[in-house]
N, C-alpha and C positions, 0 to 999 in steps of 0.2 A: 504494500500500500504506500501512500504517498509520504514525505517526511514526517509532517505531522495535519492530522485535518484543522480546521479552522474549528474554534468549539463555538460559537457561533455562527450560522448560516447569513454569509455577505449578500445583500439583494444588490442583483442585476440596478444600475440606476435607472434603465428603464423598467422599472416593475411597474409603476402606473400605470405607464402604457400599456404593456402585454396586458394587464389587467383588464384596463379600459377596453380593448380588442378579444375583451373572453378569453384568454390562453390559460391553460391548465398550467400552474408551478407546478416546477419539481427544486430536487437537488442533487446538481451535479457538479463535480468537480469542486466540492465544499460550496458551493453556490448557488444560491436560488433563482431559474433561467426555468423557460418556458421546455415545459415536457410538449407540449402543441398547441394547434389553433382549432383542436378538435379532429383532425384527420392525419396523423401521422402518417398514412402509406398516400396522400396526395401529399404531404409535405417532401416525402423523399422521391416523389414525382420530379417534382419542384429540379431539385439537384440532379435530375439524370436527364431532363426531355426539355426544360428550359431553363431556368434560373432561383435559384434561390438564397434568399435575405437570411443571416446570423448573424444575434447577438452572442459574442465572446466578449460578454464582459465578466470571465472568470480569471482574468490575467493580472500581472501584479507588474510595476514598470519600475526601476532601476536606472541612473543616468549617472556614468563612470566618466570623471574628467583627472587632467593632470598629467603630465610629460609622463608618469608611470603606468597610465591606465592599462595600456597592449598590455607590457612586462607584464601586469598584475595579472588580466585576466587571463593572456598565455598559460600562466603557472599553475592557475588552477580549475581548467576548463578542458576539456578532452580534445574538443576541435582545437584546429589552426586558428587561431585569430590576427597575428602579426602579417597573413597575405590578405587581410580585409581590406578591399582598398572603398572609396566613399562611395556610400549606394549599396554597398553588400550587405549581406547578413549571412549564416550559418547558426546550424543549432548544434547542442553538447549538451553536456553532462558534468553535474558537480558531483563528484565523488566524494566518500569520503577515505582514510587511511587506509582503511581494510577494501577498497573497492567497489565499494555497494552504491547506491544511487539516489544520492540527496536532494537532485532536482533536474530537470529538463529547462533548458538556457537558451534563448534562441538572443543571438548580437548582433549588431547593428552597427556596422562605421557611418560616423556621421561628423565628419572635418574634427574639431578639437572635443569630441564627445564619441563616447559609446553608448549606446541605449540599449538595454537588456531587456527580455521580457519573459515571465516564468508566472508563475501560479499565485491567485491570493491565497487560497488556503495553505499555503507554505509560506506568505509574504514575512509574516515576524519572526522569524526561524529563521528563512534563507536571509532576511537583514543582517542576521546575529552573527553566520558564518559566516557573509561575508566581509563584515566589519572585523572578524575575530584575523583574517588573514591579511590583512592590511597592518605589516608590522613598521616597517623600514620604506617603503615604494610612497610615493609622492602621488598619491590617487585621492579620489576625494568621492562619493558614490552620495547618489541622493535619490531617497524613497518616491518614488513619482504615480502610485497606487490613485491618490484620488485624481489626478490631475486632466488621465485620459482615460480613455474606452475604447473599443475595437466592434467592428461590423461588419463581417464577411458579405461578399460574393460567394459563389457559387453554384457549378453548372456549366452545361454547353453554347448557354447563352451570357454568359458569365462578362466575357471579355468583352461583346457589342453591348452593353451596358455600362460597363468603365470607358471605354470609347465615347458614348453619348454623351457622357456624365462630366470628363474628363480631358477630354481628345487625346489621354494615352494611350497609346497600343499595347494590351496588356504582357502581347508577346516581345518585348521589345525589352524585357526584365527578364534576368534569369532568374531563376527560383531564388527567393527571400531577396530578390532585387527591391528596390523602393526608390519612390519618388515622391518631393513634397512638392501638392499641386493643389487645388481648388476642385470645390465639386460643384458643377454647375446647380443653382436652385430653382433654374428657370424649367417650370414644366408645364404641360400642358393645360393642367387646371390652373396654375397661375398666371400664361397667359390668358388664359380665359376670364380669368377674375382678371384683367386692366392691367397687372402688372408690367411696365416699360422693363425695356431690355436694360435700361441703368439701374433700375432698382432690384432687377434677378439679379444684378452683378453685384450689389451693395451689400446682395445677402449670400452670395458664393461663401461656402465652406472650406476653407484651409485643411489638410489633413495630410498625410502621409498614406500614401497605396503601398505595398508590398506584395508581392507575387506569392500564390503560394498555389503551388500543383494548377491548374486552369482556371483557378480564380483569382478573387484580390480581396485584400483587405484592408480596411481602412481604420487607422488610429486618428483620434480626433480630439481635440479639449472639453473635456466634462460638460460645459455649460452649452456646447456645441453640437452633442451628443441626437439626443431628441430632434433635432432639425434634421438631419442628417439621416436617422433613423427613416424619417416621415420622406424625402427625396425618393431614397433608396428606394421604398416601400411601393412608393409610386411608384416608379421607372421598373422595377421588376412585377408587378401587375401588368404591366405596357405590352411587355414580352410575355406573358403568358405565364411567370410565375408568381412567388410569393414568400412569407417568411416557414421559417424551416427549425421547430424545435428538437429537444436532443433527444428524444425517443427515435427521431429518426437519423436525427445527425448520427449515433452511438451504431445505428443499423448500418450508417453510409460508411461511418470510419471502417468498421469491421469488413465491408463486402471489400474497400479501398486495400485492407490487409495493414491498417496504421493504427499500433497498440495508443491508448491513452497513459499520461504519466497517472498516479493512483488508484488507477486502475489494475494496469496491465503490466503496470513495473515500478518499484516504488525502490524505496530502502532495505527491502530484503533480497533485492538483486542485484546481482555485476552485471555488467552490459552485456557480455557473455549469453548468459541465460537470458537475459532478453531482449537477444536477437538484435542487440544497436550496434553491434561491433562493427559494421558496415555501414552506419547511417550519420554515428555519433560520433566517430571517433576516429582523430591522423593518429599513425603509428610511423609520420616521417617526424612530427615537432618536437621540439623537446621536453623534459620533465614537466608532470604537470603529479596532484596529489592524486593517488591511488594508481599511479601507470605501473609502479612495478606488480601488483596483481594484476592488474589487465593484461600485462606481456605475459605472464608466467603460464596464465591464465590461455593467451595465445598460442602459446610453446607449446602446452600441453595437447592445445587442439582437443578438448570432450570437456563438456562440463556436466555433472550428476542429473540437471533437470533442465528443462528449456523450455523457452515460451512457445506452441503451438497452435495452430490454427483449427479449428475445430466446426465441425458440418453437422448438427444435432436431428436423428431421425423425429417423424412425429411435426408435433403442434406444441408440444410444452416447454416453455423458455425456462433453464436452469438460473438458478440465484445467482448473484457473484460470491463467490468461494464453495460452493458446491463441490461435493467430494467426489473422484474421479476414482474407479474399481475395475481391474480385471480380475475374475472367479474370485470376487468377493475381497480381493485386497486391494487397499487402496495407495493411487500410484500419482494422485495428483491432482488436480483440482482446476475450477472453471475461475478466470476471473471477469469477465465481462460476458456479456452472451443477447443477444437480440433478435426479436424477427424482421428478418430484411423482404420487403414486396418488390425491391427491383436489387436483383432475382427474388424472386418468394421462397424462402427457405428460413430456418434456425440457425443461428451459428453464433460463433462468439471465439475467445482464447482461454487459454488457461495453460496450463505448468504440468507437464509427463516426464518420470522416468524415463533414463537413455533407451531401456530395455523398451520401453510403449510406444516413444514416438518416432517413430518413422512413419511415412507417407502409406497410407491407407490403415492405420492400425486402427484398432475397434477397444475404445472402451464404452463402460457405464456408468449412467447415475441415478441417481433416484428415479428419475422420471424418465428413463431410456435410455438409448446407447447414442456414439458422436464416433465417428469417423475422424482419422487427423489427415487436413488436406493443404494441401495451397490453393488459397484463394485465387490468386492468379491464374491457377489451371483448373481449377475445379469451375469457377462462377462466372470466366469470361471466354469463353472458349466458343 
């Protein structure tokens, strides 16, 4: 699970709104975000056939200055950060001494600043260690939690909406690219209501786009949030979609094959086991905390248990930590699991034994057996 959860459930700052628009709360990722707008398998419509709106406003924001900042964050972050050059980002992993996995990192060069962004439900913890590793280095980091918010895109219609919105081309960013640009607030119903093309421009939204997999997302200032939210909303209704909560987002991530941090990988795992050793992590940079178990951990090439992908027979979605059994012993467990409508099937991850998980192995649970598959070959083929 994740470092520590929030003991507290943080509301979304749009919760009025979802409210005011009948959305079902839930709590995910320590925070209280829309479970749906009533129809979760047209929500996850949304995200595969035209476009769909997310609020992530489950994120915690950090801004590292000082001639030390690289050095600092180099040292104790898994990726490369020192080839970041302005515009980039990449994501990591804060380790801690023994290896295990404090938090999910995603960085940000931006000229004499790095901007970081990781989870509020870990927000006062991860301040702690990172304040605690700032001995000697000339850095200086500032908690920026309430300051902004974030609001996805997402979909096939994804990118001709940042285009309209924007005049960015969204392929024009490589993954975790970003640019600070304006989001047009001129839209159909407000020219319709009178509004002159000086006064759409008066009320353009300033914001930060960032690329991520064929959508974008946008970071914006707190007070700026709700306008921006109401745009969006529009502009993706235009296209034929709409907003998109985490019963389905949770269904999208899993068919995607992209674990969640407190979820799917928390503090009781080395990157190793789950499965980031490839996503997370240079094994060209130098020392960073916890690399010498990551190497050793690599040398050895087998780790005891590993994260898995899992295809559940039936209708009945397993819990998260659900016990996982072959002929009655148990070999490992579910940690997330969903029913996804594009494709319509069960599925989720969880944690097998070296001996269980190979590709087609058969275990059980309470409520039936799961296949271990790759997503990639099983659900798109």
């Amino acid at each position: 699970m994740a470092m520590q959860n929030a003991e507290v459930t943080i509301e979304t700052p749009l919760a009025g709104v979802h409210r005011r628009a009948s959305a079902n709360m839930g709590v995910w990722l320590g925070c209280a975000l829309p479970d749906d707008w009533g129809e979760a398998r047209e929500e996850q419509r949304f995200a595969n056939e035209s476009v769909a709106l997310i609020d992530k406003n489950y994120r915690a924001y950090f801004t590292f200055t000082g001639p030390d900042r690289v050095r600092y964050l180099n040292a104790i972050l898994t990726n490369n950060i020192t080839d970041l050059r302005n515009g980039q980002g990449v994501v990591s992993l804060l380790l801690n001494a023994q290896g295990r996995i404090l938090a999910e990192i995603e960085t940000f060069a931006d000229g004499e600043k790095i901007f970081c962004v990781s989870y509020l439900m870990i927000r006062e913890r991860l301040a702690k260690v990172l304040e605690k590793y700032i001995i000697m280095d000339d850095v200086t980091f500032s908690d920026d939690a309430e300051k902004f918010g974030t609001l996805a895109l997402e979909g096939p219609r994804a990118a001709e909406v940042v285009k309209e919105l924007t005049g960015v081309d969204l392929s024009s960013l490589r993954q975790l690219g970003w640019a600070d640009l304006t989001v047009s607030s001129r839209t159909s119903e407000g020219m319709n209501a009178g509004k002159t093309s000086s006064e759409s421009s008066d009320a353009a939204i300033p914001c930060r786009l960032a690329r991520r997999f064929a959508g974008g997302e946008f970071i914006v200032e707190r007070d700026r949030l709700e306008a921006l939210w109401d745009v969006l909303l529009q502009a993706t209704r235009r296209h034929g979609g709409g907003p998109m909560g985490y019963t389905a987002l949770s269904a999208q991530r899993l068919v995607q094959g992209m674990p969640w941090f407190g979820y799917d990988f928390g503090e009781k795992q080395i990157p190793h086991e789950a499965g980031l050793e490839s996503s997370h992590i240079s094994y060209t940079k130098g020392c960073y905390t916890g690399q010498e178990i990551v190497e050793r951990v690599r040398s050895r090439g087998q780790v005891n248990r590993r994260r898995v992908e899992l295809l559940f027979s039936g209708d009945s979605v397993p819990g998260n930590g659900a016990e996982l059994t072959v002929d009655g012993n148990a070999v490992g467990f579910v940690t997330r699991a969903a029913r996804s409508w594009y494709p319509p099937c069960v599925l989720g991850m969880g944690y097998l034994s070296k001996e269980h998980r190979g590709v087609g192995a058969k275990v059980q649970w309470s409520g039936g057996s799961a296949t271990v598959v790759e997503f990639a070959e099983a659900l798109h083929r």
